[in-house]
KEPA-866595 format. One record per residue (C-alpha): residue in one letter; x, y, z. Coordinates in Angstrom, 1 decimal. Layout:
# residues N
<r><resn>A</resn><u>X</u><v>Y</v><w>Z</w></r>
...
END
This chain:
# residues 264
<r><resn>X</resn><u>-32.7</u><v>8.7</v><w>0.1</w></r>
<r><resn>X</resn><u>-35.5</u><v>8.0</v><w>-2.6</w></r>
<r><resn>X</resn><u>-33.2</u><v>6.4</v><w>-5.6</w></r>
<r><resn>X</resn><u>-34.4</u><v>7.5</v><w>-8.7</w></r>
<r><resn>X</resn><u>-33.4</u><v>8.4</v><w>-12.7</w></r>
<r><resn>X</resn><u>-32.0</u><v>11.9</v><w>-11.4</w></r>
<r><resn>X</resn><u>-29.2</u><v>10.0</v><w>-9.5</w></r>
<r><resn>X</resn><u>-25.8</u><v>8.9</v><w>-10.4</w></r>
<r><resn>X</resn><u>-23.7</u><v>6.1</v><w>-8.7</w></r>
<r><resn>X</resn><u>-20.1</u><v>5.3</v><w>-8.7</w></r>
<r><resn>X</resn><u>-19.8</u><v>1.8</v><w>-7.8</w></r>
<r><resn>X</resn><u>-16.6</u><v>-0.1</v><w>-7.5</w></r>
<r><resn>X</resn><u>-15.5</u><v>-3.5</v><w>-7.9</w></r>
<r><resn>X</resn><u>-18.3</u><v>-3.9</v><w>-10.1</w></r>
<r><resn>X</resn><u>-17.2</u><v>-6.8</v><w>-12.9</w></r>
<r><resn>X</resn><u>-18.5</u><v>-9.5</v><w>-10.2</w></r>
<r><resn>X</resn><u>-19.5</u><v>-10.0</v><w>-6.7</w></r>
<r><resn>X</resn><u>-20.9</u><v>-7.5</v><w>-5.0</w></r>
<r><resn>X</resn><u>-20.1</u><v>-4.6</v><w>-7.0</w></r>
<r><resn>X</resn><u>-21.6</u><v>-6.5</v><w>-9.8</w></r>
<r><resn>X</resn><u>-25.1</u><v>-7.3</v><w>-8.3</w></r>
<r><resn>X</resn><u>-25.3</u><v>-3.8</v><w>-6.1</w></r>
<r><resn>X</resn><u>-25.0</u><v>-1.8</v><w>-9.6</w></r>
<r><resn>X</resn><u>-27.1</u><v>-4.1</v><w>-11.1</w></r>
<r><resn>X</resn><u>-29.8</u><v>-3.6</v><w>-8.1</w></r>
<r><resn>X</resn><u>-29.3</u><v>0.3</v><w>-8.4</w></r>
<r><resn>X</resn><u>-29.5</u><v>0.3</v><w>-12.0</w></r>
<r><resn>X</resn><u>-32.7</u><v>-1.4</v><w>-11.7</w></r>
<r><resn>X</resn><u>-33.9</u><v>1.6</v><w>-9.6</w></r>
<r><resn>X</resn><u>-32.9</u><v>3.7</v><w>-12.3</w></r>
<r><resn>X</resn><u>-30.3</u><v>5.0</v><w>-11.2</w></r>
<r><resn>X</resn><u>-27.2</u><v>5.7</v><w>-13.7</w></r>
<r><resn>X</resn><u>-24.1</u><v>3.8</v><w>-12.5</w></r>
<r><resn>X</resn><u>-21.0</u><v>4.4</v><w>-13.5</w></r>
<r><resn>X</resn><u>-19.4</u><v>0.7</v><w>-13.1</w></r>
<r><resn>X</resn><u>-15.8</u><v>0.5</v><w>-12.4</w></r>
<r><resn>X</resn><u>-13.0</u><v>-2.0</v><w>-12.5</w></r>
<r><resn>X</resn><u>-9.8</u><v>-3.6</v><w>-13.7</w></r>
<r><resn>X</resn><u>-11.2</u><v>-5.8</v><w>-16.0</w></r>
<r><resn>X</resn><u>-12.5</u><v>-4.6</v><w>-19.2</w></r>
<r><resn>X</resn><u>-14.4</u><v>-7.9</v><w>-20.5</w></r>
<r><resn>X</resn><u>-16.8</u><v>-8.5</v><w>-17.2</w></r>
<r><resn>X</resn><u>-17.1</u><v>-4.7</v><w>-16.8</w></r>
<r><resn>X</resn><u>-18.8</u><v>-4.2</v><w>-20.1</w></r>
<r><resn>X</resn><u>-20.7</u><v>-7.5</v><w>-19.6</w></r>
<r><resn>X</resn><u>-22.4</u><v>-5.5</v><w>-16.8</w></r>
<r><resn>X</resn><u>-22.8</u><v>-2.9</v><w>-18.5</w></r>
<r><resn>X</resn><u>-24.5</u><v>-4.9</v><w>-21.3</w></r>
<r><resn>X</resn><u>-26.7</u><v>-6.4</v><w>-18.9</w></r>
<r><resn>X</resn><u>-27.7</u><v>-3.0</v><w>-17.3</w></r>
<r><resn>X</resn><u>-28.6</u><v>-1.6</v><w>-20.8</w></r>
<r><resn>X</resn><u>-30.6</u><v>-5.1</v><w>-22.0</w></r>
<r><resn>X</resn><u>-32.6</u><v>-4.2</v><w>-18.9</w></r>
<r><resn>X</resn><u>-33.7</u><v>-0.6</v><w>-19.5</w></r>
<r><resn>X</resn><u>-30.7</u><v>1.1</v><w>-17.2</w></r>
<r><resn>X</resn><u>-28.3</u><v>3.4</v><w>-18.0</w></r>
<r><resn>X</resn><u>-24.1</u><v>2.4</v><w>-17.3</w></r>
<r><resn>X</resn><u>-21.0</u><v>4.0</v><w>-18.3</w></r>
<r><resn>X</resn><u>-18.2</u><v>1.5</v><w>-17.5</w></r>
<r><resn>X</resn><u>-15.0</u><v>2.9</v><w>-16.7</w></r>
<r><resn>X</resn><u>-11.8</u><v>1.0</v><w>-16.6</w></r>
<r><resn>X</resn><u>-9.9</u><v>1.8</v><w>-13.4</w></r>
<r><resn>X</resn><u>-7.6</u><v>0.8</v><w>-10.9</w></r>
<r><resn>X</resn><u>-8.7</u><v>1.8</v><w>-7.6</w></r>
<r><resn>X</resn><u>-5.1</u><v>0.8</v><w>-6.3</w></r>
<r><resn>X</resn><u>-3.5</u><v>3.6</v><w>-8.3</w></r>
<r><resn>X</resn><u>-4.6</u><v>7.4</v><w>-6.8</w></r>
<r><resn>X</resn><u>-3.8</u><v>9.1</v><w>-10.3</w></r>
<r><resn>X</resn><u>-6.2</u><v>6.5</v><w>-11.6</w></r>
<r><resn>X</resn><u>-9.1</u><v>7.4</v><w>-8.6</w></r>
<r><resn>X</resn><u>-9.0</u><v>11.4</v><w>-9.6</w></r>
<r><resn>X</resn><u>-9.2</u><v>10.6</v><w>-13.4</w></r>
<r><resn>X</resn><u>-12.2</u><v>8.1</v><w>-12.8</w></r>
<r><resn>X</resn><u>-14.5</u><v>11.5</v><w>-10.9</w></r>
<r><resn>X</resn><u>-13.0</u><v>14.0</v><w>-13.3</w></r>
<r><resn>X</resn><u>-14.2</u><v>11.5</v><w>-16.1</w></r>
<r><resn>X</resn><u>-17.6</u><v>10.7</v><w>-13.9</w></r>
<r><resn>X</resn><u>-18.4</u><v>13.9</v><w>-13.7</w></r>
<r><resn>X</resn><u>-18.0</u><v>14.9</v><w>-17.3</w></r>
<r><resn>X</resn><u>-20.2</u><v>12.1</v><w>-18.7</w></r>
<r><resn>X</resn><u>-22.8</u><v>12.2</v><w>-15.9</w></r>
<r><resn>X</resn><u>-22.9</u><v>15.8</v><w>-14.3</w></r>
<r><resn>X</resn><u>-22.9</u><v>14.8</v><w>-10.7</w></r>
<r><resn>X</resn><u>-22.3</u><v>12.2</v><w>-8.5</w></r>
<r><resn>X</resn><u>-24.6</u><v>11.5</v><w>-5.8</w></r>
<r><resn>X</resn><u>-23.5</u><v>7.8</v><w>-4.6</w></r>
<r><resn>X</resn><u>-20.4</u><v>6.3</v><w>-4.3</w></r>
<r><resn>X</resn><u>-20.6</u><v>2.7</v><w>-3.1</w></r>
<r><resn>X</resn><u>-16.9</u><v>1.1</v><w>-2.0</w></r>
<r><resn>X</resn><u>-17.2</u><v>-2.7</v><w>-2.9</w></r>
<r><resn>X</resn><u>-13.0</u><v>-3.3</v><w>-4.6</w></r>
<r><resn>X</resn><u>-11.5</u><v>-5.9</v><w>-2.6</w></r>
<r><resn>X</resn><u>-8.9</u><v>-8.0</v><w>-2.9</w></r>
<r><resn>X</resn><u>-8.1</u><v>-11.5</v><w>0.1</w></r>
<r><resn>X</resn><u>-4.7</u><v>-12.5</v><w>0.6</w></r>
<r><resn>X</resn><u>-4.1</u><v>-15.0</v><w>3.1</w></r>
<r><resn>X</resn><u>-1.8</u><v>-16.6</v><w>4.9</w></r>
<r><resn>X</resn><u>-0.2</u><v>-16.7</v><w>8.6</w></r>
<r><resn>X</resn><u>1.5</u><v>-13.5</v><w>9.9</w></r>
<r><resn>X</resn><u>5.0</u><v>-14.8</v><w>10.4</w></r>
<r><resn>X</resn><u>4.5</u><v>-15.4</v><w>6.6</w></r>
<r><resn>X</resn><u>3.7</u><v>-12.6</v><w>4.9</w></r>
<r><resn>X</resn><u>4.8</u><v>-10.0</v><w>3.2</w></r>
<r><resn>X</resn><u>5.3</u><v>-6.2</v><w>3.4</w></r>
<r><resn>X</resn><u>4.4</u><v>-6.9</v><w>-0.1</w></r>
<r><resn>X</resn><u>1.3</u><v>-8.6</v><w>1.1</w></r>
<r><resn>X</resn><u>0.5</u><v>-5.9</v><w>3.8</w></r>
<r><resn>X</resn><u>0.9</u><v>-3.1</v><w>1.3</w></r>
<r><resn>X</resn><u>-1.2</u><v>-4.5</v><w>-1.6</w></r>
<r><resn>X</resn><u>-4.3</u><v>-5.0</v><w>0.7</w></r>
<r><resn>X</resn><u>-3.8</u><v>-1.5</v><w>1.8</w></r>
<r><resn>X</resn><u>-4.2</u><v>-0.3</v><w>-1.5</w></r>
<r><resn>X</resn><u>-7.0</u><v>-2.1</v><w>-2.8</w></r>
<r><resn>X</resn><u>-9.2</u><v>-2.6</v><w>0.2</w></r>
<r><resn>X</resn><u>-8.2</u><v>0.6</v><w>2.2</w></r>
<r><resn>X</resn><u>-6.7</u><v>3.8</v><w>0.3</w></r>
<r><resn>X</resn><u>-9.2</u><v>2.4</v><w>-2.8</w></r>
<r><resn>X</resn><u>-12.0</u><v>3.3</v><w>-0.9</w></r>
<r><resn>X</resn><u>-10.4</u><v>6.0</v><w>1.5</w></r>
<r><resn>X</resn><u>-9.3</u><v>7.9</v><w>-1.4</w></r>
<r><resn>X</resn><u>-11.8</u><v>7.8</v><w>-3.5</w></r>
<r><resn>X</resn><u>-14.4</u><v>8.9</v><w>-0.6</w></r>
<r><resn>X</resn><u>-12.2</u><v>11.7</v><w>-0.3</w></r>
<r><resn>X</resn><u>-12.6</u><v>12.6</v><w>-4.1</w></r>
<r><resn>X</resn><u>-16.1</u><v>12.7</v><w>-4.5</w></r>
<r><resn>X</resn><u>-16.7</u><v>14.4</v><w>-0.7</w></r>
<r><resn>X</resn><u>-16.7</u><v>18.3</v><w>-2.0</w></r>
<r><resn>X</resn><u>-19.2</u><v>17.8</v><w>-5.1</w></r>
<r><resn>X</resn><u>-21.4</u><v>16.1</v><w>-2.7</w></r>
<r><resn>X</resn><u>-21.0</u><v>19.2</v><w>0.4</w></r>
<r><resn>X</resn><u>-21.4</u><v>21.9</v><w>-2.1</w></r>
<r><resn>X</resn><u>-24.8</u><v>20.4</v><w>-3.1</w></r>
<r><resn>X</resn><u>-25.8</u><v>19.1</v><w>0.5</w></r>
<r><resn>X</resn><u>-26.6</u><v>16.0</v><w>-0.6</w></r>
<r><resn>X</resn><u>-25.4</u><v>12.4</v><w>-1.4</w></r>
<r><resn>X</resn><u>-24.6</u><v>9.1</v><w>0.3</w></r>
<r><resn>X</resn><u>-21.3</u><v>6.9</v><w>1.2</w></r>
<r><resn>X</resn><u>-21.4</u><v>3.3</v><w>1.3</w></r>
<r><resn>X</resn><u>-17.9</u><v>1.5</v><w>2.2</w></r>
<r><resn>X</resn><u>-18.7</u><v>-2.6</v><w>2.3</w></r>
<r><resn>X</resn><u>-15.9</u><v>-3.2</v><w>4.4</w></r>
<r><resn>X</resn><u>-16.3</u><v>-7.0</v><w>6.8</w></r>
<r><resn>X</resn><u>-17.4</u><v>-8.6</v><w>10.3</w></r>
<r><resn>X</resn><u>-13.3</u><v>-9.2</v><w>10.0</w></r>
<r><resn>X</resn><u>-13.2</u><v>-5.6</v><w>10.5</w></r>
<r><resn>X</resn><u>-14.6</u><v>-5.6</v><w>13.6</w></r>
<r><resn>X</resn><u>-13.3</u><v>-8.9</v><w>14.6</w></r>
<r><resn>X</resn><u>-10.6</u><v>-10.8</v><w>13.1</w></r>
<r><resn>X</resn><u>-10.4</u><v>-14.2</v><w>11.8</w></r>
<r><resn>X</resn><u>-6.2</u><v>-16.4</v><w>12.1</w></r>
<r><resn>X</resn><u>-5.2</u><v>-16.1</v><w>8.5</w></r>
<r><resn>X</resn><u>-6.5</u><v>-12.8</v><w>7.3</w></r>
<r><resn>X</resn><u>-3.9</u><v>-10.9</v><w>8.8</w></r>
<r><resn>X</resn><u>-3.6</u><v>-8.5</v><w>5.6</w></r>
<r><resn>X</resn><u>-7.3</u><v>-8.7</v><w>4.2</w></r>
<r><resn>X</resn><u>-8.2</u><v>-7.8</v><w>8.5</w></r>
<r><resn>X</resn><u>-5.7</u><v>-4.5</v><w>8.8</w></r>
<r><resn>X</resn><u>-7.2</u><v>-3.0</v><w>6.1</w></r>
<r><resn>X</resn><u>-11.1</u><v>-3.8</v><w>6.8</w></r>
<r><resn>X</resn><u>-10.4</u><v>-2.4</v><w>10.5</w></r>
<r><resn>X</resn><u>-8.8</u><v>0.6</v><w>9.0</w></r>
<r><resn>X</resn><u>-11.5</u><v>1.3</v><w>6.6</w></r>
<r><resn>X</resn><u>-14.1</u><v>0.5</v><w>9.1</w></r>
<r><resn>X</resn><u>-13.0</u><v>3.0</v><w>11.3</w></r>
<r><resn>X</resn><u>-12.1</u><v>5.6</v><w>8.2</w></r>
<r><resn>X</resn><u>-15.7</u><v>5.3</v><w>7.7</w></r>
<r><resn>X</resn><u>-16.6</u><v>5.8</v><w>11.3</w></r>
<r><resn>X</resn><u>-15.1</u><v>9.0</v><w>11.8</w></r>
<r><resn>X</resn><u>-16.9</u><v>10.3</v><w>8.5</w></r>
<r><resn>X</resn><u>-20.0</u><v>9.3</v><w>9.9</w></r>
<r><resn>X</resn><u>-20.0</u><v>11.8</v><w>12.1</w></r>
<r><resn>X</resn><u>-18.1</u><v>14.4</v><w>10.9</w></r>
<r><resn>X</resn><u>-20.5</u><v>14.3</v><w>7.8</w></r>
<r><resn>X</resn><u>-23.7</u><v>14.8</v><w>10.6</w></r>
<r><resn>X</resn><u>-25.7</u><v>17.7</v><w>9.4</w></r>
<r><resn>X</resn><u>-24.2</u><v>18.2</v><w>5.9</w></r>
<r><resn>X</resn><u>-27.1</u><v>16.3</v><w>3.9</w></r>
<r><resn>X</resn><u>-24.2</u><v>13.6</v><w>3.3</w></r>
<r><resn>X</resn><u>-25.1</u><v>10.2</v><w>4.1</w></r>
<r><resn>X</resn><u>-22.8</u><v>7.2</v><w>5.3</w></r>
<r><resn>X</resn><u>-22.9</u><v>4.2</v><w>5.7</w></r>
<r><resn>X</resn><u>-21.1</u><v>0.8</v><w>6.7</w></r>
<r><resn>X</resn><u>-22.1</u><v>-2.9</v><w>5.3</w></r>
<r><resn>X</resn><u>-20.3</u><v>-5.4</v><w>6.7</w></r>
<r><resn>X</resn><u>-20.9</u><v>-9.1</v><w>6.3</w></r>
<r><resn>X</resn><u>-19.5</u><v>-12.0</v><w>7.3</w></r>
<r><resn>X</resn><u>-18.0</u><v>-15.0</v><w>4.3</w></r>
<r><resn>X</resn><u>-19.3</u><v>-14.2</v><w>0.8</w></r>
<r><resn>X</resn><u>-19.8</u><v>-16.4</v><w>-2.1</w></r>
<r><resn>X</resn><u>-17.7</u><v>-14.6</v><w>-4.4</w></r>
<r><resn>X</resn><u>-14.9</u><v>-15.7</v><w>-6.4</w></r>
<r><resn>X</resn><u>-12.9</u><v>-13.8</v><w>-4.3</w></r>
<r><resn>X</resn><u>-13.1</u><v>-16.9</v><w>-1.5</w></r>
<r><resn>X</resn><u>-14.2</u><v>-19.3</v><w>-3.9</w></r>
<r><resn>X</resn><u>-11.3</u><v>-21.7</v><w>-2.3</w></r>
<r><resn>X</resn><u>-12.0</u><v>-21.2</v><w>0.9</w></r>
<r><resn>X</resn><u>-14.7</u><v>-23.7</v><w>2.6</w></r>
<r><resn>X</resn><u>-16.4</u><v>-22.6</v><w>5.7</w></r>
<r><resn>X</resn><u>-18.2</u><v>-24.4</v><w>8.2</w></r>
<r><resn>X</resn><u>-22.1</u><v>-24.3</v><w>8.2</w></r>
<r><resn>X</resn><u>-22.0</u><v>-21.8</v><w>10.6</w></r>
<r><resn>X</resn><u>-20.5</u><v>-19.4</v><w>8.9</w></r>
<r><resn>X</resn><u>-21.9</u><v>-20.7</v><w>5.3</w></r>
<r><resn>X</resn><u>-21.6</u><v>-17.8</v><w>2.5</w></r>
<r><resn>X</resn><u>-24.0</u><v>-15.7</v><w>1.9</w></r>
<r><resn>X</resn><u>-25.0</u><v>-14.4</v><w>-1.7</w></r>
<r><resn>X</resn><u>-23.7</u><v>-10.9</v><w>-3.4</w></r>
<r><resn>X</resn><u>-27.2</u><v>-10.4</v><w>-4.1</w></r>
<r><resn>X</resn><u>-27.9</u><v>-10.3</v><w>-0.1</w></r>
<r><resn>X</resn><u>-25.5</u><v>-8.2</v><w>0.1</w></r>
<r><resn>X</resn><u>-26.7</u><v>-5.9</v><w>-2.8</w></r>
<r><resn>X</resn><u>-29.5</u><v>-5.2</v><w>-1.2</w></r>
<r><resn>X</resn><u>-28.0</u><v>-4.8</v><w>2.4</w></r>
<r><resn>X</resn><u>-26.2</u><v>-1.9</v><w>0.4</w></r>
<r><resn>X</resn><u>-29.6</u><v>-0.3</v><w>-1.1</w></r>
<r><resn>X</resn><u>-30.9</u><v>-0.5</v><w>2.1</w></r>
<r><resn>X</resn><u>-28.8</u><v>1.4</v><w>3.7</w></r>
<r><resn>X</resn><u>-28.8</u><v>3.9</v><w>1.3</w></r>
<r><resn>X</resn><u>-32.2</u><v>3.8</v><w>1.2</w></r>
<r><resn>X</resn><u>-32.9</u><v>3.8</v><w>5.1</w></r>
<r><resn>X</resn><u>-29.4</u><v>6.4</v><w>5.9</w></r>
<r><resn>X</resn><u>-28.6</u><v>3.1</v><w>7.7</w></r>
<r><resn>X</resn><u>-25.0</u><v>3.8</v><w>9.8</w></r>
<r><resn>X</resn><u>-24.1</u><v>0.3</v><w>9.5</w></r>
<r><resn>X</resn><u>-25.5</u><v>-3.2</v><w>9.2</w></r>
<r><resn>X</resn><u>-24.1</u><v>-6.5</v><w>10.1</w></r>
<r><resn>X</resn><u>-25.4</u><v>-9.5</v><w>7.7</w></r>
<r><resn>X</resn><u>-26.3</u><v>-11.8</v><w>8.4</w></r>
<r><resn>X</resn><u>-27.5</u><v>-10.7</v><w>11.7</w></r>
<r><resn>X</resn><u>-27.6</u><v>-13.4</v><w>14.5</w></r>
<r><resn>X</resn><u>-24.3</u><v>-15.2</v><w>14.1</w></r>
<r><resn>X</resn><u>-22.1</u><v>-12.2</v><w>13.5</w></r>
<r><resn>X</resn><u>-24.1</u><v>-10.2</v><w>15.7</w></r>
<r><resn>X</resn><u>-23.3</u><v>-13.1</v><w>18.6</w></r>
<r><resn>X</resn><u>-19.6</u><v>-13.1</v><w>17.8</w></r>
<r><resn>X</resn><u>-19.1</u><v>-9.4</v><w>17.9</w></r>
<r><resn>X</resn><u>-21.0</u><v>-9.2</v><w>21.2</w></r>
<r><resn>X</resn><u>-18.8</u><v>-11.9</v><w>22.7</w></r>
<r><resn>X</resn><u>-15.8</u><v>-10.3</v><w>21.5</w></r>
<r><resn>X</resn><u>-16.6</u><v>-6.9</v><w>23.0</w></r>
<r><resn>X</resn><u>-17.3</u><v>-8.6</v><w>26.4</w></r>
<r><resn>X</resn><u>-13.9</u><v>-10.9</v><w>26.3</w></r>
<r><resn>X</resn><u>-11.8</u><v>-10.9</v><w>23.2</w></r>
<r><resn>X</resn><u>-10.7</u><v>-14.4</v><w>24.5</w></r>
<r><resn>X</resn><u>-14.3</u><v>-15.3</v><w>24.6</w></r>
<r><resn>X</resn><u>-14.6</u><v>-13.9</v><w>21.2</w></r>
<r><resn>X</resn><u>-11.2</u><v>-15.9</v><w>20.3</w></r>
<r><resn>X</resn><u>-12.8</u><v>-19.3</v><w>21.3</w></r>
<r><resn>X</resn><u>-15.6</u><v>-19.0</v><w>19.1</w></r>
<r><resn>X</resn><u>-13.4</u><v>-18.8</v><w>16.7</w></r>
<r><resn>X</resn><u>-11.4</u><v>-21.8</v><w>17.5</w></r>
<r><resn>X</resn><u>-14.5</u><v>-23.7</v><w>18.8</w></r>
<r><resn>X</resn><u>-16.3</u><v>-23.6</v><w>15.1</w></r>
<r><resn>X</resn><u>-13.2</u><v>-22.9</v><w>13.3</w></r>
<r><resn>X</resn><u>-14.3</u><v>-19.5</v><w>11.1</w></r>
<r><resn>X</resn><u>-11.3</u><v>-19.1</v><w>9.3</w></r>
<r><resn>X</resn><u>-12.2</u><v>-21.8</v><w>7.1</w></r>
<r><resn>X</resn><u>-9.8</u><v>-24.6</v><w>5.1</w></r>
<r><resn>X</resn><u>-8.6</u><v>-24.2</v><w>1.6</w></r>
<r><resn>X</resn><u>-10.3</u><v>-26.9</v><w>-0.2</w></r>
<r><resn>X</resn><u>-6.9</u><v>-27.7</v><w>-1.9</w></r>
<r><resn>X</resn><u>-6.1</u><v>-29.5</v><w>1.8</w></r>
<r><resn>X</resn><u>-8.8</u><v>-31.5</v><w>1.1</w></r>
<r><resn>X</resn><u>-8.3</u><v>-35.2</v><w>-0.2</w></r>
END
């Protein structure tokens, strides 16, 4: 898809990380985004931003963990804008901690944000974009949803659920104009993780890398791309020959991190 000033976005999580820098990259485009989040202060900061440079942004304070909340937000989209042509999934939410630990609590809350968030909303916007032929997905769901990391138990069950949500719709969505696509990277410097200290191996990558992983696809009707490449490429490879040989990369270069609060 060719991005231009006729097209309208609906991008999530977008008062920081990457919902923040992938509207800002779209806007750029000119497309009009329609930002969306919890938090009314960085959400019209972005907005701000977006309008200093030229673009066009409506924000739209929503809760992506409440479905009531998810229908009002494309009813309301698509009274201000006229259509909706992208809808890019970036709301997350990380809660850690060993399995014999958690919650249901904890279970059900990263299902709502980082699953049925994105699921649901998908699912909202699908029948404007099939009665017109045309539009494009994006879900930026993890490598931990492909592979998973000890201590992401929660954050893990809902990337692999809304990895393969997004799988499925690939290709049921083949031959209806609708595009879809997958971005999954690996550790992110967001504030989401700001805690959490990785080794070199697995160093965070920027939001803005990610922003324009997303564009890409978009741009390219990419199905789904891995970033960065090589080492999460290497560890999903391993893992789908031997999970255990998967399982010892992790161990060997320790991937799941340390909480820098354990550090002295």
């Amino acid at each position: 898809m060719k991005l231009s000033r006729q097209h309208v976005a609906i991008v999530t999580g977008a008062s920081s990380g990457i919902g923040r820098q992938t509207a800002l990259l779209l806007a750029r485009k000119g497309v009009r985004v329609v930002l969306v989040a919890r938090r009314a202060a960085p959400l019209e900061e972005c907005a701000r931003e977006i309008r200093a440079g030229g673009g066009n942004a409506v924000p739209l304070l929503t809760d992506v963990a409440e479905p009531a909340q998810i229908r009002s937000l494309v009813e309301k989209s698509l009274a201000e804008c006229g259509r909706i042509d992208l809808c890019v999934c970036c709301a997350g939410t990380y809660i850690r901690g060993r399995i014999q630990d958690i919650t249901r609590d904890d279970l059900e809350a990263s299902m709502r944000v980082n699953f049925f968030g994105s699921a649901l909303l998908i699912r909202e916007v699908l029948p404007h974009m099939l009665a017109r032929g045309s539009g494009h997905v994006v879900a930026v769901t993890s490598v931990d949803g492909k592979k998973g990391l000890p201590l992401d138990g929660p954050y893990v069950a809902a990337k692999w659920a809304m990895t393969g949500f997004m799988d499925v719709l690939r290709q049921e969505m083949q031959g209806t104009g609708v595009g879809v696509s997958t971005v999954l990277p690996g550790r992110v410097d967001t504030p989401m993780i700001a805690h959490l200290r990785v080794p070199l191996i697995s160093a965070k990558i920027s939001a803005v890398r990610v922003a324009r992983a997303v564009v890409r696809a978009i741009e390219r009707n990419r199905a789904e791309l891995i970033i960065p490449y090589a080492g999460s490429k290497t560890l999903l490879l391993a893992s789908a020959l031997s999970a255990r040989a998967g399982d010892f990369l992790i161990r060997l270069f320790k991937l799941e991190g340390e909480e820098k609060s354990t550090y002295i």
